[in-house]
C-alpha positions, 0 to 999 in steps of 0.5 A: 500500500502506498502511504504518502501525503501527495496519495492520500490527498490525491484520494481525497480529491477523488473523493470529494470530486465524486460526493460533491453536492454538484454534478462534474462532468469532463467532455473533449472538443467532440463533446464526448464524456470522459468524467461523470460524478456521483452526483450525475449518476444520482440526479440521471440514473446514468451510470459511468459505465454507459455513458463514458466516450458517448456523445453528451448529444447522444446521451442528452438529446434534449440539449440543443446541439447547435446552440450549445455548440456555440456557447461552448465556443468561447470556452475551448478557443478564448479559454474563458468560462461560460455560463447557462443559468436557471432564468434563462434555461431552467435547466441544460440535463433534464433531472429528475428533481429528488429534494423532498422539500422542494419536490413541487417542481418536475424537474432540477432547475440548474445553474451550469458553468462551462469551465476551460481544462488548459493542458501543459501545451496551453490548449484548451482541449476539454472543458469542465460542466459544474451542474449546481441545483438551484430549484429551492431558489428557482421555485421561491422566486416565483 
């Protein structure tokens, strides 16, 4: 057994990558998953195993290909963050809304972040999708 600080960090991270209160998912420039927390396979019921090197079109059909394309444009060429948020898009994954107290709603309201990966060349060959629930705040305001 390896026992080292960098190991035992690195262990956490992995932990806290998969029981964040917040889906991460990893795709490259084709839009194909490489990474799916725990969260995502709760809130989807889409395990890892099904859904790595799919298409996040393939996966979600319900995400407008073309538009998302283009909002994702910027994260992966200028290597800024980009953002979808509830009040204009109630939601980019279709979920199933699992909180007991707010469960009047049919479905996760979301606030996404599209976030650049810059590997050691500079290149911005995959992004990071931060899916945070925001249905308590969405249902309260209005």
């Amino acid at each position: 057994m390896i026992d080292s600080p960098e190991f035992e960090q690195f262990n956490w991270m992995v932990d806290m990558v998969q029981n964040i209160d917040m889906g991460l998912i990893v795709v490259d420039r084709d839009f194909n998953i490489h990474m799916w927390n725990g969260f995502m396979v709760h809130h989807t019921g889409k395990h890892p195993n099904k859904v790595k090197g799919q298409s996040l079109f393939d996966v979600f059909p319900e995400i407008p290909e073309s538009w998302f394309r283009a909002k994702c444009r910027p994260v992966f060429e200028l290597k800024c963050r980009s953002f979808v948020v509830w009040k204009q898009r109630p939601y980019l994954f279709h979920c199933r809304n699992v909180r007991p107290i707010t469960g009047q709603a049919s479905f996760m309201y979301q606030n996404v972040t599209l976030n650049p990966m810059v590997n050691m060349r500079g290149e911005a060959q995959h992004m990071f999708i931060s899916v945070a629930d925001v249905t308590g705040e969405a249902l309260a305001s209005q």
